[in-house]
Every structure is written in C-alpha cells, then in structure tokens.
Backbone as a chain_set.jsonl record, in Angstrom:
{"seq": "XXXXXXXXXXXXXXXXXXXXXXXXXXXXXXXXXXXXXXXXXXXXXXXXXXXXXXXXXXXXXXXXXXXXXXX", "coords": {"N": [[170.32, 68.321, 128.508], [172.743, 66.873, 130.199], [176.216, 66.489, 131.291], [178.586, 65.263, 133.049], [180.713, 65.554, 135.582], [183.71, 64.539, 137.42], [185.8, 65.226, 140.204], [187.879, 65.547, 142.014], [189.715, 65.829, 145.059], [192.663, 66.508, 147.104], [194.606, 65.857, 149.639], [198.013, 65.913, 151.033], [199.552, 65.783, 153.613], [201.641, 65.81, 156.458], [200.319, 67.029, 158.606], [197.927, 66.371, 157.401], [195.842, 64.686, 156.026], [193.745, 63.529, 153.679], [191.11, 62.879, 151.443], [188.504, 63.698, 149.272], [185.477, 63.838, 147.41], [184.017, 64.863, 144.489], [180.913, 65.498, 142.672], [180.13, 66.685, 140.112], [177.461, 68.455, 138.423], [177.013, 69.34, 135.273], [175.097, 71.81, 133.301], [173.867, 72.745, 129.912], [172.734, 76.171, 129.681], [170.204, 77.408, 127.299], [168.93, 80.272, 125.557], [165.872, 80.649, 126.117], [166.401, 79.581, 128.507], [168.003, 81.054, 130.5], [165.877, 82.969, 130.189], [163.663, 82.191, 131.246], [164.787, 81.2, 133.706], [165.411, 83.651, 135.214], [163.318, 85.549, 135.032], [161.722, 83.643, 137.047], [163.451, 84.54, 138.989], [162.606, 87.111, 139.928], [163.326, 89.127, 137.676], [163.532, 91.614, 135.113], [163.069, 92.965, 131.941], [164.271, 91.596, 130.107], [167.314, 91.09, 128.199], [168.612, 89.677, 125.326], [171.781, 88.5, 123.597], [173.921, 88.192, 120.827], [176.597, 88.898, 120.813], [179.123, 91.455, 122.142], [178.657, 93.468, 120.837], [175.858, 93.955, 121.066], [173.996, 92.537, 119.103], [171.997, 90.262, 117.108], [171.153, 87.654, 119.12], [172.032, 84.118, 117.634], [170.99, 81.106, 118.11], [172.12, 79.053, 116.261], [174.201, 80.391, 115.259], [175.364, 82.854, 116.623], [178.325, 83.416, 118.559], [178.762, 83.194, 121.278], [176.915, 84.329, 124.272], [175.078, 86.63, 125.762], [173.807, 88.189, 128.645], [171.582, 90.521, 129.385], [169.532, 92.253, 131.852], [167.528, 93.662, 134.263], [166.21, 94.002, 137.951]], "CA": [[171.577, 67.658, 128.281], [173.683, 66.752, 131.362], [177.061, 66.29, 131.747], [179.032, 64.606, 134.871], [182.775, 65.847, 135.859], [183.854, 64.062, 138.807], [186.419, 66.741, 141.035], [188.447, 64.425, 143.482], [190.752, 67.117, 145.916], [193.785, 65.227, 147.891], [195.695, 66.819, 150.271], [198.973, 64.476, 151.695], [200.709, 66.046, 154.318], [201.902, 65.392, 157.837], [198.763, 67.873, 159.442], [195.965, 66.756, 157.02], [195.53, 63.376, 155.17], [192.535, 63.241, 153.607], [190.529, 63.295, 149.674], [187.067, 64.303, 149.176], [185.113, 63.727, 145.56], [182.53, 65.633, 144.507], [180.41, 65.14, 141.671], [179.824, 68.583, 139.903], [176.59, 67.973, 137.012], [177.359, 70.481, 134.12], [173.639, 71.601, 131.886], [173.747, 73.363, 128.578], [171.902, 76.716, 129.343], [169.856, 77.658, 126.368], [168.484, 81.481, 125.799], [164.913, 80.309, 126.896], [166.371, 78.71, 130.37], [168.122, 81.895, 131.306], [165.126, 83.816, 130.555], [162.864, 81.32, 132.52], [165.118, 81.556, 135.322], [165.315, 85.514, 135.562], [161.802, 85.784, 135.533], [161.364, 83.15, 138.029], [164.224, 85.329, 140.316], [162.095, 88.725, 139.975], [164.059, 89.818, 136.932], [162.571, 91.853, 134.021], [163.492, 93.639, 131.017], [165.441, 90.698, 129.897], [167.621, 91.037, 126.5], [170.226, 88.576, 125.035], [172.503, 89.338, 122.413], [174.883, 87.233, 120.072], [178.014, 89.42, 120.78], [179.059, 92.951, 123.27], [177.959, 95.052, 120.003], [174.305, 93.976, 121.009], [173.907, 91.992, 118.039], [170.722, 89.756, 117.457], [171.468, 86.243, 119.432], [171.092, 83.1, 116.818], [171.604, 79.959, 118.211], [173.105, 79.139, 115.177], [175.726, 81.474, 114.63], [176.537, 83.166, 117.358], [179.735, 82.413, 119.289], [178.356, 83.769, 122.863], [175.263, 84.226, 124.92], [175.055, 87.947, 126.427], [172.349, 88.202, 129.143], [171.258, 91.693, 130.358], [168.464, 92.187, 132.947], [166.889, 94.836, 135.312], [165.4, 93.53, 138.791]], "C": [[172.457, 67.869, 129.512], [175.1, 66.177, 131.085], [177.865, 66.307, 132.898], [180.823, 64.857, 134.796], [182.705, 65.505, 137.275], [185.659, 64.846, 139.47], [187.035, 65.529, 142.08], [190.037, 65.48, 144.044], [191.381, 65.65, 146.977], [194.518, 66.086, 148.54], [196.249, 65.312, 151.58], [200.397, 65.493, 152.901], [201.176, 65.793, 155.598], [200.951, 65.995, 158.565], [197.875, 67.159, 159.037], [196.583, 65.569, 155.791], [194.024, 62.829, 155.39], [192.169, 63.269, 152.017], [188.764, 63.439, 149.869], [186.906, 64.279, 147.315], [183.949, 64.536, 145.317], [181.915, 65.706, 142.845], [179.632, 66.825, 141.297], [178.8, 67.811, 138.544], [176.818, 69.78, 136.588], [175.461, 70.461, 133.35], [174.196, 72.907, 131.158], [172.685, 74.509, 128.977], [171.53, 77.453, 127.761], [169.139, 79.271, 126.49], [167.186, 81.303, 126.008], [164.669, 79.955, 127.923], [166.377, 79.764, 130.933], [167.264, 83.1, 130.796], [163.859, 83.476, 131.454], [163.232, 81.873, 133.77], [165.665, 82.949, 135.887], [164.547, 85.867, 135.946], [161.48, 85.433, 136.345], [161.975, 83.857, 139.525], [163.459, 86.732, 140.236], [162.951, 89.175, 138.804], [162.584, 89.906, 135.856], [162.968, 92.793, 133.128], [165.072, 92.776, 130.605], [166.067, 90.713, 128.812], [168.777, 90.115, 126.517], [170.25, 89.096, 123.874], [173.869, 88.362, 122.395], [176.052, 87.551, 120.881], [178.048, 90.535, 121.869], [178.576, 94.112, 121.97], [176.863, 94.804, 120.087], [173.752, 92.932, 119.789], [172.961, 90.429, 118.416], [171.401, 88.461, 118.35], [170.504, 85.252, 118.422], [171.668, 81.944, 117.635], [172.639, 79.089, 117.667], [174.175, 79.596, 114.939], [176.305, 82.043, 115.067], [177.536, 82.681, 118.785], [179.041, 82.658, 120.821], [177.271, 84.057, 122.82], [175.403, 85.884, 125.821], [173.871, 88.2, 127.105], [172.043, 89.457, 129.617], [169.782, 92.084, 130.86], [168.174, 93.06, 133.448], [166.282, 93.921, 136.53], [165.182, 95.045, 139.642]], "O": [[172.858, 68.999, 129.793], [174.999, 65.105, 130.489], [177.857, 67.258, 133.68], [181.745, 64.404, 134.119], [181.938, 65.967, 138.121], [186.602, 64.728, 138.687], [186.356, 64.784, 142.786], [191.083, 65.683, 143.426], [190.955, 64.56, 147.36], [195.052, 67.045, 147.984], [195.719, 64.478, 152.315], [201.613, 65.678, 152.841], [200.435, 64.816, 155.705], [200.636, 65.231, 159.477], [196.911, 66.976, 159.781], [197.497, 65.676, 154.975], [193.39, 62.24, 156.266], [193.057, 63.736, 151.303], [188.136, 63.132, 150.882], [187.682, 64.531, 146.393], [183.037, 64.727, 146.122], [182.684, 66.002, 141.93], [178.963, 67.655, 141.912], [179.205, 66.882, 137.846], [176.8, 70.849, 137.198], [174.81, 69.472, 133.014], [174.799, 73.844, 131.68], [171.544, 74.121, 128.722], [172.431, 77.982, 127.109], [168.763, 79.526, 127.634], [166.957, 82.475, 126.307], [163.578, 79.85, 128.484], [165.476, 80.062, 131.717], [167.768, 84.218, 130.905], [163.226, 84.25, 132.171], [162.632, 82.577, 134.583], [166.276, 83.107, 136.944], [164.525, 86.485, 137.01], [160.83, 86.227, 137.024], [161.46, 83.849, 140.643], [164.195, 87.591, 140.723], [163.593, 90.076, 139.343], [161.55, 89.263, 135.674], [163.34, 93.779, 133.764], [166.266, 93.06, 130.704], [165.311, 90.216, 127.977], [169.606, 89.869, 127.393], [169.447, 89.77, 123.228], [174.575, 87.935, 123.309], [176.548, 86.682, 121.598], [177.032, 90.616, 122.559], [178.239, 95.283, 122.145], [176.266, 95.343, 119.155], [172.57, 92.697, 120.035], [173.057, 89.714, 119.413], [172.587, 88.401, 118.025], [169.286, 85.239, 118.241], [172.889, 81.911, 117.787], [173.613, 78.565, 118.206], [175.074, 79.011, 114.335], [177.468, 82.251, 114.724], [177.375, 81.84, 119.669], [178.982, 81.552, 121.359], [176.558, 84.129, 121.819], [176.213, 85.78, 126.742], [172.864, 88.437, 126.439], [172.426, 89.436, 130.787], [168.913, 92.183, 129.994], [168.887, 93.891, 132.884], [165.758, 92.906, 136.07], [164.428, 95.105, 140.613]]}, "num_chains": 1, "name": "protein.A"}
C-alpha cells in the first residue's frame, strides 16, 4: 500500500527566488517487512512488541509497533 504526499518548498526573497517539489512515497510497514529488512541489514535477535511493557504485538489491537534488534 503506497501513498503519495507531494512537499513543494518556496523561498521569495530578494537573495533566493526559487521552489523545488519533491514527491515523498509513504508505505505501510507491517511486522514481517521490518523483520525482513533487519535481517537483510545484518540484524538478529529481532522482537516486536504491541506496547513499551513488551506486550505481545497483534495487528489487530495493538496501537504501536515496538521493534528491538541486536546487530
């Protein structure tokens, strides 16, 4: 799932007249991406967790994604 935010910076002053756009793509990581892409960076001893009390991660239910790692 992608989402597109388009970023357009303007600067108007007597030195510096100019704008620049930049197209920023947003993805949805899921707790299977960022354990993909840990592993793929040398990471290992990967845990996720719902909440900061450690608490199981459900997709479902909990509010936050907690990633902790070792490399």
């Amino acid at each position: 799932m992608k989402n597109q935010l388009y970023y357009i910076e303007m600067y108007h002053s007597p030195k510096r007249t100019e704008s620049n756009q930049y197209d920023i793509v947003n993805r949805i990581l899921l707790d299977s991406d960022y354990k993909r892409l840990l592993e793929q960076a040398g990471y290992s001893g990967i845990y996720i967790y719902g909440s900061y009390k450690m608490d199981e991660y459900c997709s479902d239910s909990s509010q936050r994604i907690i990633v902790v790692a070792e490399k």
